[in-house]
N, C-alpha and C positions, 0 to 999 in steps of 0.2 A: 328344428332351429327356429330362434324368434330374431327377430330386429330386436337391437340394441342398444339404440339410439341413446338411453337416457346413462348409458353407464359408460364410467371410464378406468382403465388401468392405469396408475401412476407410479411412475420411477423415481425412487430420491434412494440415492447413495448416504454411508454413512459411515462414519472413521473407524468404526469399531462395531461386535456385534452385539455388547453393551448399552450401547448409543440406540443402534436399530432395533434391540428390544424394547426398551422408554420409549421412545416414535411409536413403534407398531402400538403398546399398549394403551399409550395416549389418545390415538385415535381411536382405540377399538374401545374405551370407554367412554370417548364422546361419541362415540356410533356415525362418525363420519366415514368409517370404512366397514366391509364387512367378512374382510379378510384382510391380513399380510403374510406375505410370504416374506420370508427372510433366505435371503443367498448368499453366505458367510467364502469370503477367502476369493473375493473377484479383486484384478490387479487394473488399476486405473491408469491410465496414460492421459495428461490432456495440459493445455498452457495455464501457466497461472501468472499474471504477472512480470510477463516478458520471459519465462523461463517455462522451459518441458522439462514436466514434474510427474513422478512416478508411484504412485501410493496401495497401499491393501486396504482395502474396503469392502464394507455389507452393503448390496442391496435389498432394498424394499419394495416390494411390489404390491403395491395396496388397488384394492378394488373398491369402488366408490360408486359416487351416482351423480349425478350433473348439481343437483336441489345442493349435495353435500361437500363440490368443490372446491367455492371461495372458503370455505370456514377450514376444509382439512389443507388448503395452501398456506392459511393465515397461521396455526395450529403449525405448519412445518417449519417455518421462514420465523416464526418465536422463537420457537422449539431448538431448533439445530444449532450446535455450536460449529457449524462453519459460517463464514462471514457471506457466502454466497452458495449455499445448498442447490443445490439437481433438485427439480419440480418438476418433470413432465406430465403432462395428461395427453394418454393415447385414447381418443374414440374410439368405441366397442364397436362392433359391425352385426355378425351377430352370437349366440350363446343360444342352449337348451334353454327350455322353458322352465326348468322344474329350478336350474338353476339362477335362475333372472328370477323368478322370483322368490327365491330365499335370498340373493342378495341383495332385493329391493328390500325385504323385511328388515335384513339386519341394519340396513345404514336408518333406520326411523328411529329416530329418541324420543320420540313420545309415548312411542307402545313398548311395553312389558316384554319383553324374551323369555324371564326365567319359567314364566310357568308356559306349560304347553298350552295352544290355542283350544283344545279341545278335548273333552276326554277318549273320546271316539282315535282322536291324533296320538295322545296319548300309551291309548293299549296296542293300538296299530306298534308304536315306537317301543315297546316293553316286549311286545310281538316276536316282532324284527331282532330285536338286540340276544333275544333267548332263543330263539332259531336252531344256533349254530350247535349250544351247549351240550 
């Protein structure tokens, strides 16, 4: 296990699992996350407006990085057609190493993903995949 200081998990609900696809995909082509998990069919209870209000909704559970916060908060609170969207950012504490850093890689927009870093990474990953067959 590593410290984790620089990553955060964020919660935003959303009306439908429609909704929470365009979000997840949104972000994961601005590379401001480097997962979403989508949670379809959760029942939300909470005030709105002077009245206890009852609704079905998706959550979204995006994995992030502190550098990539304000831009995927700005990116929700556009984005979202409710008039006051769920934004949480929980700090990480800690995570494996192998996995901190793939998801420091995936949230960088400036470096290339599609091709592999290496062709040594590569065969390793061509390897691995025909293993099983």
């Amino acid at each position: 296990m590593k410290t984790a200081s620089g990553f955060h998990v964020v919660l935003v609900t959303a009306p439908d699992l429609k909704t929470a696809r365009r979000l997840a995909q949104m972000a994961l082509r601005a590379r401001l996350v480097a997962c979403a998990n989508l949670v379809p069919h959760i029942e939300s209870h909470y005030w709105w407006q002077g009245r206890l209000e009852r609704s079905g909704e998706t959550l979204l559970i995006l994995k992030t990085t502190r550098r990539a916060l304000p831009q995927l908060e700005r990116l929700i609170l556009e984005q979202h057609p409710y008039d006051t969207p769920e934004f949480i950012a929980l700090p990480l504490s800690q995570a494996s190493t192998r996995f901190l850093a793939w998801w420091d890689d995936a949230c960088r927009p400036s470096r290339r993903r599609d091709a592999p870093a290496s062709k040594a990474r590569a065969a390793r990953t061509r390897r691995a995949n025909t293993a099983g067959r």
